[in-house]
N, C-alpha and C positions, 0 to 999 in steps of 0.2 A: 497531365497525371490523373484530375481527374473526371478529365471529359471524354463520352463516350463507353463502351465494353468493353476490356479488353481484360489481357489475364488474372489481375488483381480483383477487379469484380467478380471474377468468378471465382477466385479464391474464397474471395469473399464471402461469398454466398453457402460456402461450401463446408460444414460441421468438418470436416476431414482433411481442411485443409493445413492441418499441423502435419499428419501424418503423411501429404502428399508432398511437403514441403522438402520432408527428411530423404523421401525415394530419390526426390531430384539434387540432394546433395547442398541445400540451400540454408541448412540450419548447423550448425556446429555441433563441435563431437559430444558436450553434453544434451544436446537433447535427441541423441539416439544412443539412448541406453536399453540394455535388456530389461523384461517387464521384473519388477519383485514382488514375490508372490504373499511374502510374508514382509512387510515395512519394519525394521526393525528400530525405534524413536529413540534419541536422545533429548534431555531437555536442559538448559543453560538458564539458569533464572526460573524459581520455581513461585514468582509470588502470584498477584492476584492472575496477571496476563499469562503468564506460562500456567498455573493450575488453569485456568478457561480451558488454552489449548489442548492439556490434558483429557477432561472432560470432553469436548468433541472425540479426539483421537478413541477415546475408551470406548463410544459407541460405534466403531467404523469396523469392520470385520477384517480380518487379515494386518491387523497391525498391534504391534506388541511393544509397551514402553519398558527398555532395559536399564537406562541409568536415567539420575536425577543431579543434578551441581547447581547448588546454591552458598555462597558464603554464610547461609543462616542455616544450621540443622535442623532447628525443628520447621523450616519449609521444604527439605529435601523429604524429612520424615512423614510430613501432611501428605505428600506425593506418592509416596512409596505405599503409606494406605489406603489411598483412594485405587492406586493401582491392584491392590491385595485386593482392597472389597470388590472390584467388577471382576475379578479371578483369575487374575494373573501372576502370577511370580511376582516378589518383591523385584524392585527395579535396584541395580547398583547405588549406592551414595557415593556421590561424590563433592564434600565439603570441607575440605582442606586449605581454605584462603582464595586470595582472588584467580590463584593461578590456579586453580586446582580442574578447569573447564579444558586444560590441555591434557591433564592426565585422561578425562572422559574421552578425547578427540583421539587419543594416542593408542588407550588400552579399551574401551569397552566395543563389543561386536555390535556395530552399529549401520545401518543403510544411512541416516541423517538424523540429523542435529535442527532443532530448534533452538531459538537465542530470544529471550524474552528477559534483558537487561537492561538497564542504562544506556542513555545513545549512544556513549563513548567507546563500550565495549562491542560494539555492534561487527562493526569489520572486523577487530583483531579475531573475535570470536567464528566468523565463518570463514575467513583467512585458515585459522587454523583447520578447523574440522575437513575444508576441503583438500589441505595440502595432505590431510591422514587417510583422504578416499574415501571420505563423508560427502553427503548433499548436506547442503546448509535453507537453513528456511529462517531468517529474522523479522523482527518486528520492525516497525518503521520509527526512524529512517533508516535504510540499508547503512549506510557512512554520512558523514557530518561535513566533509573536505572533498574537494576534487580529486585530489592526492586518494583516499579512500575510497573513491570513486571507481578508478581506474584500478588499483589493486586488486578488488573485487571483481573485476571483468577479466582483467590481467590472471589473476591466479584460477579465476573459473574456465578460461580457454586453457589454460597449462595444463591443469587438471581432469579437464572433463568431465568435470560435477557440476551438476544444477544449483544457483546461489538465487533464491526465489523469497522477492519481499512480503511481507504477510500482510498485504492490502485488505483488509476485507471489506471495508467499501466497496470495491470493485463489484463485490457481490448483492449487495443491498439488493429489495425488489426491484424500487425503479430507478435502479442505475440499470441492474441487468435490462430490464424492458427496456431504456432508452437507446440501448446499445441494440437488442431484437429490431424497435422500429428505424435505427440508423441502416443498419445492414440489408434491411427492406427497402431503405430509399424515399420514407415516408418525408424527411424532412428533406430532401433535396441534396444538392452539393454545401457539405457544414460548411461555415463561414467564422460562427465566433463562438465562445463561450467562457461561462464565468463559473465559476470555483471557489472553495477556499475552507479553512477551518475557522468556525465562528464558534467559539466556546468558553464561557466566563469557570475559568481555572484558579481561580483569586485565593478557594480555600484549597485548593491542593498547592497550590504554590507556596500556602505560610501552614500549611498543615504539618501534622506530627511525625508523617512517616519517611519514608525513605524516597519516595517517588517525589514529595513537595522538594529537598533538599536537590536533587540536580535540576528539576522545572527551574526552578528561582533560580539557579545558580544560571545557567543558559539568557536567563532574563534580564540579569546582572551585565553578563561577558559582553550578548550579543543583541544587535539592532540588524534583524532579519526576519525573511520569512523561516520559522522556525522547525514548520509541522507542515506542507503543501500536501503531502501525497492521498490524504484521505479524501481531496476533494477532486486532485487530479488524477489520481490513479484511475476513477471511471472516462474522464473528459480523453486523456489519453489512447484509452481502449478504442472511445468511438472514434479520433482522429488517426488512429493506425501511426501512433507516435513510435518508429522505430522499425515500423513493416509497412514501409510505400510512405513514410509520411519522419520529420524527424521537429524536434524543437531545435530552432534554428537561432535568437536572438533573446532578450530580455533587458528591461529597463522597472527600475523598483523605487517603490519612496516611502518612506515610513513616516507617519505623524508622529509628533510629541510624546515624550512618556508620563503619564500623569496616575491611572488609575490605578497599580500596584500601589504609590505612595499614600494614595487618599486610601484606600483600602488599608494599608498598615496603621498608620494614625489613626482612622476609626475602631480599628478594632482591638491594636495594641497599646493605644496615646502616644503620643505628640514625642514624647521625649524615649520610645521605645527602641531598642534595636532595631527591632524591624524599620519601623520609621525614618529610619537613619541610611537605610540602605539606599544607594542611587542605582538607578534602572536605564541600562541603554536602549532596552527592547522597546520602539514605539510601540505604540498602543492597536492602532492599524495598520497593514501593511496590507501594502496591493504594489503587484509586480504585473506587470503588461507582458505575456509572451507570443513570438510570433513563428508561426512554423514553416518550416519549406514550401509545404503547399500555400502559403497567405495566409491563413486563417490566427486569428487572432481569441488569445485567452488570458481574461481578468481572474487574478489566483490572490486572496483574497486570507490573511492573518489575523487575527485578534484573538486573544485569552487571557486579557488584562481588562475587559470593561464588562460591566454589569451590561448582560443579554441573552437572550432566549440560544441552544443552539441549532447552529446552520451547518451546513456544509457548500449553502450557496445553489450549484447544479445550475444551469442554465444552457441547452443548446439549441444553438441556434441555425440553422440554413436555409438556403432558397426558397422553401417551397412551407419554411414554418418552424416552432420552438417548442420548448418543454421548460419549464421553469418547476424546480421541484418545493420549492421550501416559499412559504410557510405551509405551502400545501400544495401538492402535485397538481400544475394544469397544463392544458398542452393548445396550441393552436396549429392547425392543418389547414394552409390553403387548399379550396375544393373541398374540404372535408367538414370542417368545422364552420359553424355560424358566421359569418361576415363581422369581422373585428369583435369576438370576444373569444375568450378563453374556456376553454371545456374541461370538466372535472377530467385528468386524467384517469384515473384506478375506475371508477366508477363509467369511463363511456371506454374507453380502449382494454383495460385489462386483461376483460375474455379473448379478445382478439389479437394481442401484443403481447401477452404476458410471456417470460422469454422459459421456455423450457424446460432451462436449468432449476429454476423457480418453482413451476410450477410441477413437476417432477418431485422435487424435497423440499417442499414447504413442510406438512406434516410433520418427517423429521426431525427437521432443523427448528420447532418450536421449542423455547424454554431454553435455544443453547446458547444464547448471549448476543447482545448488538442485534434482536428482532431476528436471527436464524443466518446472519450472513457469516457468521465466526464462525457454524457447523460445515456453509457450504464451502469457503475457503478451505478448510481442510478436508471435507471429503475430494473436491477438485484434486488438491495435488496429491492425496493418496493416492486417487485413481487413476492420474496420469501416471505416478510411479508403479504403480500396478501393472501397466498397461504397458510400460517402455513408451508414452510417449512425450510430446514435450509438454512443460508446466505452460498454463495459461502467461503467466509471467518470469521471465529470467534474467539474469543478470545485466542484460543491457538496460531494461526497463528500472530495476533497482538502481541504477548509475545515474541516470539520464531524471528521474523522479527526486532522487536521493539530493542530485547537483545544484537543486533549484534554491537552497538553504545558502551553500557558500556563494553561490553567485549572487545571491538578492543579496546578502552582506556586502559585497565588493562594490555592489551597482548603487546601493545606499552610501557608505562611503567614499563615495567619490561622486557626489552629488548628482544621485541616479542617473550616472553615466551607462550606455547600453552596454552589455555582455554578450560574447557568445559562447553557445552553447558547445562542449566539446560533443565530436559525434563517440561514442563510446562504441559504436559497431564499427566503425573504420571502414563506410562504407553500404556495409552490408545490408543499410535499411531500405537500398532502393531495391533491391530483390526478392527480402522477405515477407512471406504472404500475411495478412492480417488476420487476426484471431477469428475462427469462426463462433459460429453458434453453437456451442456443446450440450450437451444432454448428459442426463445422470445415468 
C-alpha cells in the first residue's frame, strides 16, 4: 500500500487532487456540488464558540449571515449586531426554546448551517439541517455514539449535503507544515504517532456558566476518551485516515479518578456539594489505535489534572519525527545533526511552511486559536465557492467522532480491543488523500 509510486502518491502530491477525484466518480454525490457564489450562513448556538465563528465568516467576502438560534436572546441579539455593524442586514432570530433550530433548518434561505452547541445536540442538529437541503458544519465532536455516527454519514449520502467537523486544529501552523513535509516524504514511510487533548479544565468544569454544566456532567456519566479529535484530527490527515489508509482496531485504559474531587474540596470544602459529586471520567486516558496500513497511534485525554496544555503531536516514520509540544522540534535522518533534535520553525519553516499558511497568516492574525479558527473557515467557504470537496467530510467526522464511544466500551470491559466501524463501506481504499491546498 505503501511501497513504491503508484496512483495514490501521485494523488498525493497533487493540490487538485479533490477535484480529480470527482471527474473519476470516486467521491460521493455531496462533494460534487455546484460552486455558491454567495454562502448564505446559518448559526445554531450563538455563544462564545459560534460568535468566533461569526467573526471569521464577517471578514470572508461573498458570505452573508441570515439567521441566528439560540435558547438565550440576548445571544441571538449580540449576533444580530455584530452582523449590522460589519453591514449586513439584520440576520433572522430564531429563539423560541430548544426546538426552535428546526424552524431555522425548515424556514430561513439558507446554503448551511453551523452548530456550535452542547455535544448532545450535535447530530440531531445537522440531521436536521441536512434533511432540509442545508450543508451542516459542527463543532466537535460530530456525535457522541456509533449509532450517531452512522446517522450522520447515513443521512449525509441520502441527502447529498456535505456534514463537515469544525477541526481547526487541523489548521494550526505546524500541524499544517507537518502534513507539507509528510506529503514530501521528508519523514519516510509513517509508522507511529501520539496525540491527544491535554488541558487542565477544572474551572470550567465547576465554573458559573452553561458550558462548565454539561463538561462536568459528561465527567460524571463517563470514563472515556472524551475530546480526541483536536489532537487527531491533524495525525489522521498525515495517515490518509479514510483515503488509502482507515482506523482499523483500538484498545483504552483509563487511570483513577482523583483530581476533579481534590479540586472541589479545595476550592468549595470538604463538606460542599461539589465535593460530593463522584466522577467516572479517569483522570488519564490513553487509547492505542492501529490502522490498516500498521501504524500505530497513542491518543492521549486529561482535563481533570493540574498542567500546562498540550495537544501532544508526535510523528513519526522511517527516515525521522516531529515532536511538536513543549516546543516544535523535528529530527531528519541525512538532514539533521546525528542524534539531536532541530528547532523545527526556526531551521525548516522557510522551507516546509505549508502554503496554506503562509498564503493567510496576515489574515488570520487576531481571529482566535493563533489564526487556525480564520483558516478553517475561509477553507470550507472556499471550497463551497468553488463546488469542490470540503478538506474534511462526513466520513472523517464519523470515523474521529467514534473514538469517544468506543474508548467507553474498551474501558469497560477491561480495555478489551474494539474495532473500528468502517463508515465508508469501503470506499477508503479508492479515495485519494488530501492534497496541499492553497488559498
Amino acid at each position: 500500500m505503501h511501497n513504491g509510486f503508484n496512483r495514490r502518491d501521485f494523488l498525493r502530491q497533487t493540490a487538485g487532487a479533490g477535484a480529480m477525484a470527482v471527474a473519476a466518480g470516486l467521491l460521493p454525490a455531496w462533494a460534487q456540488q455546484k460552486p455558491i457564489v454567495k454562502v448564505r450562513v446559518g448559526l445554531v448556538g450563538s455563544g462564545l464558540r459560534g460568535t468566533g465563528h461569526i467573526g471569521n465568516l464577517l471578514k470572508l467576502p461573498g458570505v452573508e449571515i441570515k439567521a441566528v438560534c439560540d435558547t438565550v436572546a440576548s445571544r441571538v441579539e449580540n449576533v444580530q449586531n455584530l452582523v449590522e455593524k460589519a453591514g449586513q442586514p439584520r440576520p433572522a432570530s430564531f429563539s423560541r426554546g430548544e426546538s426552535d433550530y428546526k424552524r431555522l433548518c425548515a424556514e430561513a434561505d439558507l446554503d448551511i448551517v453551523y452548530v456550535a452547541t452542547p455535544w448532545e445536540w450535535h447530530t440531531r442538529m445537522c440531521v436536521e439541517a441536512m434533511k432540509n437541503g442545508k450543508h451542516a458544519a459542527t463543532e466537535v465532536p460530530a456525535a457522541i455514539t456509533v449509532e450517531e455516527c452512522w446517522e450522520l454519514v447515513e443521512t449525509a449520502e441520502k441527502t447529498g449535503r456535505h456534514c463537515m467537523q469544525l477541526e481547526n486544529c487541523c489548521y494550526d501552523r505546524v500541524e499544517l507544515m507537518v502534513l507539507n513535509m509528510v506529503r514530501k516524504g521528508l519523514f519516510g514511510e509513517l509508522l507511529h504517532a501520539e496525540c491527544g487533548y491535554l488541558h487542565d479544565l477544572r474551572d470550567i468544569k465547576f465554573g458559573p456558566d452553561h458550558e462548565g454544566d454539561w463538561r462536568l456532567n459528561h465527567s460524571i456519566r463517563r470514563n472515556a476518551d472524551l475530546y480526541p479529535t483536536h489532537g487527531l484530527g491533524p495525525v489522521a490527515w498525515c495517515m490518509d485516515i479514510n483515503r488509502g489508509n482507515l482506523f482499523d482496531h483500538m484498545v483504552t485504559m483509563a487511570s483513577k479518578s482523583r483530581s476533579l474531587h481534590e479540586y472541589a474540596v479545595e476550592k468549595f470544602g470538604a463538606n460542599s456539594p461539589q465535593a460530593k459529586l463522584e466522577f467516572k471520567l479517569g483522570d488519564v486516558v490513553s487509547s492505542l489505535i492501529r490502522t490498516s496500513a500498521g501504524q500505530s497511534i497513542l491518543v492521549m485525554h486529561d482535563t481533570n489534572s493540574p498542567r500546562p496544555y498540550s495537544r501532544k503531536i508526535i510523528v513519526q516514520g522511517t527516515r525521522g519525527l516531529i515532536e511538536k509540544y513543549p516546543n516544535p522540534v523535528v529530527y531528519i535522518e541525512g538532514k539533521s545533526p546525528a542524534h539531536k533534535w532541530e528547532d523545527l520553525l526556526s531551521t525548516y519553516a522557510k522551507e516546509w511552511e505549508h502554503p496554506l499558511w503562509a498564503e493567510l497568516e496576515q489574515k488570520a492574525q487576531g481571529s482566535g486559536h493563533g489564526g487556525m479558527d480564520y483558516i478553517l473557515n475561509y477553507r470550507l467557504i472556499q471550497c463551497l465557492q468553488r463546488g469542490e470537496p470540503l478538506d474534511m467530510d462526513v466520513y472523517d467526522a464519523a470515523a474521529l467522532s467514534a473514538v469517544t464511544p468506543l474508548s467507553e466500551t474498551s474501558i469497560a470491559n477491561r480495555s478489551k480491543t474494539v474495532d473500528f466501524p468502517d463508515f465508508t463501506r469501503g470506499k477508503w481504499r479508492s479515495r485519494p488523500p488530501l492534497g496541499i491546498v492553497r488559498a
